[in-house]
KEKOL-71605 format. One line per field, with one value per residue: x, y, z of N, C-alpha, C in turn. Coordinates in steps of 0.1 Angstrom, whole numbers. Example, Ala and Ser with C-alpha at 12.3 -4.5 7.8 and 13.67 -1.06 7.14 Angstrom:
<atoms>
n_u	132  128 .
n_v	-57  -22 .
n_w	78  71 .
ca_u	123  137 .
ca_v	-45  -11 .
ca_w	78  71 .
c_u	132  129 .
c_v	-33  0 .
c_w	78  79 .
</atoms>
This chain:
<atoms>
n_u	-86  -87  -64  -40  -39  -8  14  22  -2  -15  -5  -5  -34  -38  -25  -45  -54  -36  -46  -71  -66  -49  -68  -83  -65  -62  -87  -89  -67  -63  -86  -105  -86  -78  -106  -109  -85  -81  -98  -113  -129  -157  -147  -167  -185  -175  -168  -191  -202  -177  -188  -217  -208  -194  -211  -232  -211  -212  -239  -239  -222  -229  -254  -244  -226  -250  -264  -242  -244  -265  -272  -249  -222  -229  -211  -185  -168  -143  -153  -166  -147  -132  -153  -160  -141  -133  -153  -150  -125  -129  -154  -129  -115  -133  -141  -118  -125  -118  -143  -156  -173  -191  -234  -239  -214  -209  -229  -221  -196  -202  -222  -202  -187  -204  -209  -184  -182  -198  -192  -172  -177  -194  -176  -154  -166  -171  -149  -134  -151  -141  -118  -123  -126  -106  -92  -98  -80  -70  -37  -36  -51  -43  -20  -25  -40  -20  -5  -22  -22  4  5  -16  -6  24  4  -6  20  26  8  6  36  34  11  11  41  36  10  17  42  28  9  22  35  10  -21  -31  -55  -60  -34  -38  -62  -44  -33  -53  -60  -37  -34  -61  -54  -33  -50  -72  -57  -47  -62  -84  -63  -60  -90  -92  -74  -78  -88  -115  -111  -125  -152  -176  -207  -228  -250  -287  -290  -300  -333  -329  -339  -338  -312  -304  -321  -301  -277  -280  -284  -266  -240  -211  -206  -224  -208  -177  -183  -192  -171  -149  -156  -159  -130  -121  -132  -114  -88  -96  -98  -71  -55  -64  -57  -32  -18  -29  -15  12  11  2  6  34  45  54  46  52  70  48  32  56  55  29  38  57  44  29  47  55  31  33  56  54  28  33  47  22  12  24  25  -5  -8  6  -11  -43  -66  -86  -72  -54  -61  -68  -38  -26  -47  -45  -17  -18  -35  -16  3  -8  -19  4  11  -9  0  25  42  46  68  87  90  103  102  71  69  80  70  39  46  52  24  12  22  16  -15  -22  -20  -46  -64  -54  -66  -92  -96  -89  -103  -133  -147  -145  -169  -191  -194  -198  -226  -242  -238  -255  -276  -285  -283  -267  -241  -227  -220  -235  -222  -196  -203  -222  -204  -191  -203  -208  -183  -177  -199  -182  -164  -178  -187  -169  -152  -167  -169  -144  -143  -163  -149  -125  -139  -153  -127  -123  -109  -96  -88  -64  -47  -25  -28  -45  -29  -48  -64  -49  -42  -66  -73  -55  -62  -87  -77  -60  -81  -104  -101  -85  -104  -126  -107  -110  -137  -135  -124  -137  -162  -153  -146  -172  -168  -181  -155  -132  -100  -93  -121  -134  -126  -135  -161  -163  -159  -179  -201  -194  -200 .
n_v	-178  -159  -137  -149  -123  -101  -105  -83  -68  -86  -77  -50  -50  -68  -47  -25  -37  -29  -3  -5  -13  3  19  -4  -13  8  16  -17  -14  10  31  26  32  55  65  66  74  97  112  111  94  76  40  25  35  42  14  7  21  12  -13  -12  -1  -22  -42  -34  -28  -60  -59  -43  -54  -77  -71  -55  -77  -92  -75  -74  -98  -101  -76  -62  -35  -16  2  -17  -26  -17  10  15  12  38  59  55  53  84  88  70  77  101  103  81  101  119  99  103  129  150  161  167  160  162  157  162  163  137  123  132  121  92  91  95  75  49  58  57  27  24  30  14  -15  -11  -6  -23  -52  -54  -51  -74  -93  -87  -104  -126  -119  -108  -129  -157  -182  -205  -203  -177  -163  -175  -162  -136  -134  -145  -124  -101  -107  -100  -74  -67  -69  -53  -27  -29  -29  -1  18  7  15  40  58  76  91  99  114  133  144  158  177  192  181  180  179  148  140  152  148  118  127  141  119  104  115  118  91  88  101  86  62  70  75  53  33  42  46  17  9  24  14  -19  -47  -68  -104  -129  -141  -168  -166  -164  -186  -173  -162  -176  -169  -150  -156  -184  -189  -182  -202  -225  -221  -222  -249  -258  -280  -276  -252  -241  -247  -240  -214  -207  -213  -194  -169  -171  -173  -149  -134  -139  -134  -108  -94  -96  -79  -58  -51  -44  -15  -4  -21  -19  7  13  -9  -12  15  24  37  41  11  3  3  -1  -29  -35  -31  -56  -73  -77  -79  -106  -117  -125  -139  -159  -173  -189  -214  -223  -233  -254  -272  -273  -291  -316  -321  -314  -290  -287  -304  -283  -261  -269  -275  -250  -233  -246  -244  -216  -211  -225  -201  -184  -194  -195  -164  -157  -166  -160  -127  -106  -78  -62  -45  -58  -83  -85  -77  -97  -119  -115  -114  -136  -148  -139  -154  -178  -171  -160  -190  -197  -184  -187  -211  -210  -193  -213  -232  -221  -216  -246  -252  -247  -265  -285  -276  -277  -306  -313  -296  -296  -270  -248  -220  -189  -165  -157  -174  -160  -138  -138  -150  -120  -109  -123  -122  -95  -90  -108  -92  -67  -80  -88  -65  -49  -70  -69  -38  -35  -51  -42  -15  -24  -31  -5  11  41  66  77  80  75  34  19  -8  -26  -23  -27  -55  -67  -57  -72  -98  -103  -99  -123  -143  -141  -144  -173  -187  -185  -195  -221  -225  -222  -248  -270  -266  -269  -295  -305  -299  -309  -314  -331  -342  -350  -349  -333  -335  -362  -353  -339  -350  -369  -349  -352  -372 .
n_w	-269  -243  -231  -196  -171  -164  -140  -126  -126  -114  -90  -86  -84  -61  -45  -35  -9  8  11  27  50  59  72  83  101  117  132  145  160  174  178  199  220  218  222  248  259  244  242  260  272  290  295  294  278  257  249  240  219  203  201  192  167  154  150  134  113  107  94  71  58  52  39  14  5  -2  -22  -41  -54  -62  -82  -104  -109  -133  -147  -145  -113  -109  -110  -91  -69  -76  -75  -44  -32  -20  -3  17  28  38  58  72  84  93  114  133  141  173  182  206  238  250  254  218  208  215  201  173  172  176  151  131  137  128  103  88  89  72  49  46  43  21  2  5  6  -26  -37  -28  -43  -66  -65  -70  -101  -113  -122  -137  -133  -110  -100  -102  -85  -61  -60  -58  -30  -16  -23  -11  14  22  14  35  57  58  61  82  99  95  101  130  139  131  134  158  160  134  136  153  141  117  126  146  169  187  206  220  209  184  173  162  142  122  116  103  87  67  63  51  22  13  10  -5  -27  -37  -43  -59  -83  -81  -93  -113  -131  -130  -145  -157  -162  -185  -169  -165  -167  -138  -119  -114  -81  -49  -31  -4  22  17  16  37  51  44  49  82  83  78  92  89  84  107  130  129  121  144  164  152  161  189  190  178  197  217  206  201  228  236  217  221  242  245  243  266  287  280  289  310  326  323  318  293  263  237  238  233  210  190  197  187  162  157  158  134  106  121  114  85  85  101  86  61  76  90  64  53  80  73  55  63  89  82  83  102  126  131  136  165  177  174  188  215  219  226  242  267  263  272  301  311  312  331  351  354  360  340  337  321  295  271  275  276  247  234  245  237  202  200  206  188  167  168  164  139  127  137  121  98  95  99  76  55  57  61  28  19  33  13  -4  15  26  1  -2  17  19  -8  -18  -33  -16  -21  -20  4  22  26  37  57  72  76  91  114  123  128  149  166  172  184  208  223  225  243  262  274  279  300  317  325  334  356  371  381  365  354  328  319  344  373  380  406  424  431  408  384  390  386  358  346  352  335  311  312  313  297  268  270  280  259  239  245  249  218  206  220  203  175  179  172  148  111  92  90  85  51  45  30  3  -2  -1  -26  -44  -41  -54  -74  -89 .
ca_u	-86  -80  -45  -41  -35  1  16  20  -14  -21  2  -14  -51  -34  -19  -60  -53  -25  -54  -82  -58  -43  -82  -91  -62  -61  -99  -88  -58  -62  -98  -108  -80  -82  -118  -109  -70  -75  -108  -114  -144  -153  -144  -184  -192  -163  -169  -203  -200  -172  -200  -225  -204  -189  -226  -235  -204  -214  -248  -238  -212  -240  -261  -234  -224  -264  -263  -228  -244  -277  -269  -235  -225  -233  -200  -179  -162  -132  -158  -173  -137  -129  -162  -163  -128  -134  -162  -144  -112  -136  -152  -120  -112  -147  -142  -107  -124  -122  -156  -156  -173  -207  -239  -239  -199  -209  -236  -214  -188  -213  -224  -191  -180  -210  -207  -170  -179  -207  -185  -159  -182  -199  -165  -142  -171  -168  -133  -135  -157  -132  -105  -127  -132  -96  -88  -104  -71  -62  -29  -34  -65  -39  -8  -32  -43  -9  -1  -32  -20  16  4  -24  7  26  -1  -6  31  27  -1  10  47  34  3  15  45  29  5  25  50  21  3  38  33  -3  -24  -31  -67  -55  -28  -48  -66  -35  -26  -61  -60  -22  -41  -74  -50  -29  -60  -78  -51  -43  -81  -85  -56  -65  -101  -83  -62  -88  -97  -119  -110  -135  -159  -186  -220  -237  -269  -295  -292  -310  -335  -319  -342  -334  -297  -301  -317  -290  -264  -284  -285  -253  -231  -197  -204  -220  -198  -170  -180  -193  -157  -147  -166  -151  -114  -123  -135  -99  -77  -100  -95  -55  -50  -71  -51  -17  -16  -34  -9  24  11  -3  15  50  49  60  37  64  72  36  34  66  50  21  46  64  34  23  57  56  22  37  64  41  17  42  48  14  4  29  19  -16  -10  8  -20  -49  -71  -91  -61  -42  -69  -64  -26  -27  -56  -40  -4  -22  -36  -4  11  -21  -18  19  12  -17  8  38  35  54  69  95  86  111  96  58  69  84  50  27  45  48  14  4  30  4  -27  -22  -27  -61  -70  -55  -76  -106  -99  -90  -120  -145  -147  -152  -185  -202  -193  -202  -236  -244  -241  -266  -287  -291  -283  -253  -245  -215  -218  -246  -210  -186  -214  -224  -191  -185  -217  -203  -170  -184  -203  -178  -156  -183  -189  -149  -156  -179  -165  -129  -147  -168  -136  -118  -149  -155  -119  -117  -100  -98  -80  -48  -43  -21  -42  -40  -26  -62  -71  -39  -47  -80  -71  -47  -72  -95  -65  -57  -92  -113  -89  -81  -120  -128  -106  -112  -150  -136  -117  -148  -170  -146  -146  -183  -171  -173  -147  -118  -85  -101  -135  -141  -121  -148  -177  -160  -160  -197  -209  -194  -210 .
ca_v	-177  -147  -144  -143  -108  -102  -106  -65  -61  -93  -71  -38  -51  -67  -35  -21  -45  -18  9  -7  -22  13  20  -16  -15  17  11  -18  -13  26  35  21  37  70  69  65  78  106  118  110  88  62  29  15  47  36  0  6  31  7  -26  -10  -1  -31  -49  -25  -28  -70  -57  -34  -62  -89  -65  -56  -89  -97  -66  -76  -109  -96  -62  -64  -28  -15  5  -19  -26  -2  27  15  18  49  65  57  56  96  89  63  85  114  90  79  111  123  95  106  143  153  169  168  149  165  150  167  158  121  119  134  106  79  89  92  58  44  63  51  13  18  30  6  -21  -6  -9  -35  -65  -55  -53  -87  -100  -83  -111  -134  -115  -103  -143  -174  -193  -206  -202  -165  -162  -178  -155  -128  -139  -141  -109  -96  -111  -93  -57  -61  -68  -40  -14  -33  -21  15  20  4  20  52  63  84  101  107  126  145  156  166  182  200  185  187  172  135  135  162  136  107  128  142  108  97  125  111  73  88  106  75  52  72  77  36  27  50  41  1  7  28  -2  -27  -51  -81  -117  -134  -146  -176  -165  -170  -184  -166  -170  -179  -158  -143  -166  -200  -186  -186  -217  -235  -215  -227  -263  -265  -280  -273  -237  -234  -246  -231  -199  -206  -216  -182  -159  -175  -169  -138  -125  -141  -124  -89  -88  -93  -72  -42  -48  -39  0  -2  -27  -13  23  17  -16  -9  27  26  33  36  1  -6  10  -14  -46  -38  -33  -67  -81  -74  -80  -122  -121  -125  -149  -177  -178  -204  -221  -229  -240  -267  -281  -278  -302  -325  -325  -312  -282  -288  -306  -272  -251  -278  -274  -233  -228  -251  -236  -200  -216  -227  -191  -176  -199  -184  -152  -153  -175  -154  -115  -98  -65  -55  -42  -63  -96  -84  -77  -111  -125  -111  -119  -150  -156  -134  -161  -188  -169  -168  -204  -199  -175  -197  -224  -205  -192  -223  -238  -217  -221  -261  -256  -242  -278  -295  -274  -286  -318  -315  -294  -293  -260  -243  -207  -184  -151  -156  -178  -152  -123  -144  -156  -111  -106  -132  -118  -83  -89  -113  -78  -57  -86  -84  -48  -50  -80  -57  -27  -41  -61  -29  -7  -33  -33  5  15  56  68  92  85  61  26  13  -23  -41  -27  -37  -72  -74  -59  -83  -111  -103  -99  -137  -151  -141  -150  -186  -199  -181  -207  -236  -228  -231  -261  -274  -263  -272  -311  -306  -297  -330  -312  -337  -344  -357  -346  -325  -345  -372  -343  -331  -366  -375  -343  -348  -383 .
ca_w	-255  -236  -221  -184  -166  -160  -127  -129  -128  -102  -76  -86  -77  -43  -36  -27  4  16  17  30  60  69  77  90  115  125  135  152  169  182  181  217  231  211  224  261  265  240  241  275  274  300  290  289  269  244  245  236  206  197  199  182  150  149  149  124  101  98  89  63  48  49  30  8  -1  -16  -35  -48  -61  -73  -89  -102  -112  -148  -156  -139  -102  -110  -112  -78  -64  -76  -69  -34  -23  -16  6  28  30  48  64  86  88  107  128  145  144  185  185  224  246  252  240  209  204  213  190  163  170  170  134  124  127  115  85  86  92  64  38  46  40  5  -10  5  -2  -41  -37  -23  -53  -76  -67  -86  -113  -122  -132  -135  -129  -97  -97  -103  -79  -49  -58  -52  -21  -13  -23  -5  30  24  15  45  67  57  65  99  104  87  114  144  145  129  140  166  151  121  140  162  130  109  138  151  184  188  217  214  197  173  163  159  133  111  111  99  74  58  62  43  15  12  10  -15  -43  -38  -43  -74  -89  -88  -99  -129  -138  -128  -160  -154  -171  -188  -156  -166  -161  -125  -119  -102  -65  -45  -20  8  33  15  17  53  55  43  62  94  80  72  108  89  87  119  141  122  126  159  168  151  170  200  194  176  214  225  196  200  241  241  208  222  255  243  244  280  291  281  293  329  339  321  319  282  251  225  230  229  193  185  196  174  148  150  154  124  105  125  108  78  86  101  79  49  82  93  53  58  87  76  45  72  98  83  86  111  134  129  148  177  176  173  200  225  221  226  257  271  265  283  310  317  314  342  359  359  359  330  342  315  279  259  277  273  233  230  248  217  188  203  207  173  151  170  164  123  126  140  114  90  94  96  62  46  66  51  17  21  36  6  -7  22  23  -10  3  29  17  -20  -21  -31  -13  -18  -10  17  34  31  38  72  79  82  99  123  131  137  163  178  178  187  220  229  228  256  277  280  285  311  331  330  340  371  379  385  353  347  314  322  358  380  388  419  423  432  395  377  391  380  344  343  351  323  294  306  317  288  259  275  281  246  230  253  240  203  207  225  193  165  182  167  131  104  82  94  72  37  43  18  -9  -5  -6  -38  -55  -40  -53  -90  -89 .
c_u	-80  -71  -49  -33  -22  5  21  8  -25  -21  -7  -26  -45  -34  -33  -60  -48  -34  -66  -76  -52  -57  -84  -83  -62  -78  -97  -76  -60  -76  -104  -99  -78  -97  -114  -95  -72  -87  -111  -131  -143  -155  -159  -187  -186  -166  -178  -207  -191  -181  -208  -219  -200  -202  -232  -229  -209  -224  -248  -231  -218  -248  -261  -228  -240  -262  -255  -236  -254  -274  -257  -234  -223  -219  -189  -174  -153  -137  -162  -160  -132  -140  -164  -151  -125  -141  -154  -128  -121  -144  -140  -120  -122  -144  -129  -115  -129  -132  -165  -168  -192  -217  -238  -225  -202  -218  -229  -201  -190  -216  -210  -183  -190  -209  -192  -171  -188  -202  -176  -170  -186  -188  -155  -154  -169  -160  -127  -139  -144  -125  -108  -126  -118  -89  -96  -91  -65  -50  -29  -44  -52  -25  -17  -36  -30  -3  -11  -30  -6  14  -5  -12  12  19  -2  6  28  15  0  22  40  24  3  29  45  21  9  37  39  13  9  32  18  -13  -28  -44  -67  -44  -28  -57  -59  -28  -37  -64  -45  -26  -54  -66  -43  -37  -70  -68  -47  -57  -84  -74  -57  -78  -97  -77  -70  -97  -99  -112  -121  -144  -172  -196  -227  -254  -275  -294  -302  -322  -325  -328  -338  -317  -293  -304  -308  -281  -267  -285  -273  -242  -224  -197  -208  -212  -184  -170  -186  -179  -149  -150  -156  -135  -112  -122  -120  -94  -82  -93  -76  -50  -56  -65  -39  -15  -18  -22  5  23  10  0  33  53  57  52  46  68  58  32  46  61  36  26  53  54  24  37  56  46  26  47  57  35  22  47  35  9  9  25  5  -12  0  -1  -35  -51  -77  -81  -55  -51  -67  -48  -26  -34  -48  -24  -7  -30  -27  -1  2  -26  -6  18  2  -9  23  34  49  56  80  84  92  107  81  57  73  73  45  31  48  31  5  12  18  -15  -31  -23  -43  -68  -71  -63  -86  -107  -102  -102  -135  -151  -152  -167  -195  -205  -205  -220  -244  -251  -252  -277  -294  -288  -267  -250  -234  -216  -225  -229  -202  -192  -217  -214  -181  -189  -211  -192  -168  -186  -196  -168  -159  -183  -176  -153  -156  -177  -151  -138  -155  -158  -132  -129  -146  -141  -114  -109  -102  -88  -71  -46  -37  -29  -35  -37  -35  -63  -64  -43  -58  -82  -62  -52  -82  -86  -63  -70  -100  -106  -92  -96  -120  -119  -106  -129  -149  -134  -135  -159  -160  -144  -158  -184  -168  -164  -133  -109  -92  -112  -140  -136  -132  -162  -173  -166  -178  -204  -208  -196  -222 .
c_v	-164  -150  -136  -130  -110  -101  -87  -63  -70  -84  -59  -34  -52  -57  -26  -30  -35  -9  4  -12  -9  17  8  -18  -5  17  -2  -20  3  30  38  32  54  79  78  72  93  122  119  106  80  50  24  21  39  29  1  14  18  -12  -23  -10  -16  -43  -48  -23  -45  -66  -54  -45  -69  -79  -58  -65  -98  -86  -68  -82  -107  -85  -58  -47  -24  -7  -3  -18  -17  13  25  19  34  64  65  55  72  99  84  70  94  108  86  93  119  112  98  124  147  165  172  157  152  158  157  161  141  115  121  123  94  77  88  76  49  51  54  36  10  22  21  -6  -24  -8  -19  -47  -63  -57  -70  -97  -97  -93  -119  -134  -112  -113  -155  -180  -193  -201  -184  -162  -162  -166  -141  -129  -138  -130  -97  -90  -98  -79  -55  -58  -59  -29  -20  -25  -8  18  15  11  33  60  74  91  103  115  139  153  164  177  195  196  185  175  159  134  143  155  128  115  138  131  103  107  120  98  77  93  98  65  55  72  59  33  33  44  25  1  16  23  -13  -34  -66  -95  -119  -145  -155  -168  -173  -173  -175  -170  -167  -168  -155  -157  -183  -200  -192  -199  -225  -230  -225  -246  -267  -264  -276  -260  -231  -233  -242  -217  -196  -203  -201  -175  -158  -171  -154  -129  -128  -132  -109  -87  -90  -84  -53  -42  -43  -29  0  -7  -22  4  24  4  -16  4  31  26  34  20  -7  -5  -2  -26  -48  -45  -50  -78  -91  -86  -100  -127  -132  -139  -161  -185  -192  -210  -231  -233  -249  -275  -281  -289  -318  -332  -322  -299  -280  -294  -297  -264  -257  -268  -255  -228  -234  -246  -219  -203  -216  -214  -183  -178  -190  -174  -149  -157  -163  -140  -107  -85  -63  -55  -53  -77  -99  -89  -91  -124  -125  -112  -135  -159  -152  -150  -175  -185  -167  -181  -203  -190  -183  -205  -224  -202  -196  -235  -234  -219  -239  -259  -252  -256  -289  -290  -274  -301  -323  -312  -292  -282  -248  -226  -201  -173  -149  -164  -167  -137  -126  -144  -136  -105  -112  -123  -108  -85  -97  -99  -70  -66  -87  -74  -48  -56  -73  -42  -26  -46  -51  -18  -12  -31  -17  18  34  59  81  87  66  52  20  -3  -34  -36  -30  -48  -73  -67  -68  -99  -111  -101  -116  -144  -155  -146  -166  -191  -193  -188  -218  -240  -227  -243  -268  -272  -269  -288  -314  -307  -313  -330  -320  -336  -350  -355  -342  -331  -356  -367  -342  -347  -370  -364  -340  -362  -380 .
c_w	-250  -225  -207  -184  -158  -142  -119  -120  -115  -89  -73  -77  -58  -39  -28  -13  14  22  26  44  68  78  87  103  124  136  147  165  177  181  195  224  230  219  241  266  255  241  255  278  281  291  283  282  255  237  237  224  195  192  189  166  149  141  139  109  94  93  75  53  41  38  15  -2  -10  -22  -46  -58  -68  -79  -93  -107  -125  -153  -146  -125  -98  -106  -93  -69  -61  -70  -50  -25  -14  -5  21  30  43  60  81  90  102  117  139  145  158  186  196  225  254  245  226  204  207  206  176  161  172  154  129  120  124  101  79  83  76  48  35  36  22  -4  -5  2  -17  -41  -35  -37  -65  -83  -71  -95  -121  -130  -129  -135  -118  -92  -95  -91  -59  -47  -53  -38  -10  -11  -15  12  34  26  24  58  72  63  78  109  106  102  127  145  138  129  149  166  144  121  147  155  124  119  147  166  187  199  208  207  188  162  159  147  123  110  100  86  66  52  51  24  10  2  -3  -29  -47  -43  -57  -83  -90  -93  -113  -140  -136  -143  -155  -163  -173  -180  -166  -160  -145  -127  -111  -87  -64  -33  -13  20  26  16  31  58  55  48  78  95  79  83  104  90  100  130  137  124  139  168  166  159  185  200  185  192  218  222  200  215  242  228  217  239  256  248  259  289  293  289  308  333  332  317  307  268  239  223  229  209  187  187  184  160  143  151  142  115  112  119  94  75  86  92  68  62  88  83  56  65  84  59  50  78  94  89  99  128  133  137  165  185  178  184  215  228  225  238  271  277  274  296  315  317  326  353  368  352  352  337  337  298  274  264  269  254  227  231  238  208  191  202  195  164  154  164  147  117  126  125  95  83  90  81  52  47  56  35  12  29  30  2  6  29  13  -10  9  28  3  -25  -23  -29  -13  -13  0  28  36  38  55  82  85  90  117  134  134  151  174  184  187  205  228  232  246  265  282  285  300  326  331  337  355  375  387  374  349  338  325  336  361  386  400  415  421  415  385  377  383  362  336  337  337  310  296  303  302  273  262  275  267  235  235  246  226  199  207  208  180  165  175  147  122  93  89  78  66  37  33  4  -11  -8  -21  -47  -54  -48  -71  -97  -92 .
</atoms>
């Protein structure tokens, strides 16, 4: 029997999480506002640059994720790493490059972050498959997983508190979309020697043969057949558009109603950093209450706090910051769930339909959560457009209010309509324990 891969070499692979996360948040935490505070785009212009890719990146994943499963690659995953870690380094890079604002400069930063979204994709789904492949044993499969969540964390930090004095040392000072791309040149040089270095060290375990999958349209049929996955990632979608409109409201919020973007940069950071903490608090209570009773509990307490905050009108930093990681250590619940959620509906699509689908779930399930990014996008850019919103300049009071209204409004119904959709799912407490047993009858 071949011996399992040491806990060395578990962390090592994790550690590709670190790189792909200084990319994935910097993307979504400072992009938007890079677009519109640094570049000086209007918000709908932004939004809509930032929609499309996002639309574009599920595409690319979905498409990504069948290749994975039909065409595995012939010298190994490691080489795919190492090969194309150089691409997606240049990549981010082109997309912070301030190539102005004319058409020609706005076509040129269109392509760029499709190119950026379509490299990401080409190599974090393998990456993804990898975590299969490096053990067949659970226990090693979940410490990974573990260790996955911790080093995405981390870069969540590394890019939320340092994004913007890491551009402005390397840079000496240098205007704000000039800093934003010697930060994304440190993040791309980072990103590539981490990514090379685990597909270098990258040794598979001994993986069971797969069967053939199945078409791509019988995939889908049963995706569409199968209620637990859709309303699941229906439900997703939904507090995706919540989590995207108050995460991409931060920066705006601290800068033009508290007049402080430093501590908007710090709340990222402990945001990130509470990520981390929750998460061994909400497994607990989900082996108390169930999976599905934990999205309840998590959306309705992130209700609550979204209620108070339309209610009563924050006007210090150190309040605001205590607001969001407050409602981030709730919102790792929701994410939770979804995670632990997914996976049971390949089971319970089996069930239903005879057909059993994995990578068409996790390939849909990123398809999905794209476009609910790319539709947040759009519903913030939109409520700020309507309310008046110009980048760099003091807003008047009527359009504070009314960006105010759309940071609580759209959040709060966007998980009243999960809740509402998740009442629909038939994955209750023990559900899938009784699929499992019916399905090995």
């Amino acid at each position: 029997m071949k011996p399992l891969p040491t806990k060395a070499r578990l962390v090592l692979f994790a550690f590709g999480d670190f790189a792909f996360n200084l990319y994935w948040q910097s993307i979504m935490l400072f992009l938007l506002f890079y677009y519109t505070d640094a570049l000086g785009l209007a918000m709908t212009t932004a939004a809509a640059i930032y929609t499309a890719a996002s639309i574009w990146d599920g595409i690319a994943s979905f498409v990504a994720g069948e290749i994975t499963d039909r065409r595995p690659p012939k010298r190994g995953y490691g080489r795919v790493l190492i090969m194309g870690s150089v691409p997606l380094g240049l990549a981010c890079i082109l997309t912070y490059a301030p190539l102005g604002t004319g058409a020609a400069g706005l076509t040129l930063v269109v392509i760029g972050h499709l190119l950026f979204r379509t490299a990401y994709a080409a190599l974090n789904v393998p990456y993804l498959a990898m975590g299969a492949r490096i053990s067949v044993d659970s226990h090693d499969r979940a410490f990974v997983a573990g260790a996955r969540m911790l080093f995405g964390t981390l870069a969540w930090v590394v890019v939320a508190r340092g994004t913007v004095p890491i551009g402005a040392w390397l840079g000496g000072g240098a205007v704000a979309a000039q800093g934003y791309l010697w930060a994304a040149v440190l993040f791309a040089v980072l990103g590539t020697t981490i990514l090379m270095l685990v597909g270098a060290t990258y040794r598979e375990d001994a993986v069971p043969a797969a069967p053939a999958p199945p078409s791509v349209r019988a995939s889908v049929a049963s995706l569409i057949a199968n209620r637990a996955f859709v309303t699941l990632n229906l439900a997703m979608m939904a507090m995706i558009v919540a989590v995207t409109v108050l995460n991409k409201s931060v920066l705006y919020y601290f800068k033009y109603f508290l007049g402080s973007n430093d501590a908007g940069q710090s709340a990222l950071a402990w945001m990130g950093v509470v990520s981390a903490v929750a998460v061994p608090v909400w497994m607990l209570l989900q082996r108390v209450l169930g999976t599905r009773a934990l999205w309840f509990v998590a959306a309705l307490a992130c209700m609550v706090g979204l209620t108070l905050f339309a209610a009563v009108h924050i006007d210090r930093p150190v309040a605001m910051q205590l607001f969001l990681v407050g409602m981030q250590a709730l919102i790792v619940g929701l994410h939770f769930a979804f995670w632990a959620m997914l996976p049971n509906t390949i089971e319970y699509g089996e069930q239903a339909t005879g057909l059993r689908v994995e990578g068409a779930v996790f390939g849909a399930a990123a398809l999905l959560q794209r476009v609910a990014i790319g539709l947040a996008t759009t519903i913030l850019g939109f409520g700020f457009d309507s309310a008046g919103y110009v980048a760099n300049v003091q807003q008047s009071a009527a359009t504070l209010a009314a960006m105010r209204w759309t940071i609580a409004l759209v959040p709060l119904t966007a998980l009243a309509v999960s809740c509402g959709l998740m009442l629909l799912n038939p994955l209750g407490k023990g559900a899938h324990a009784r699929i499992v047993k019916g399905l090995e009858r």
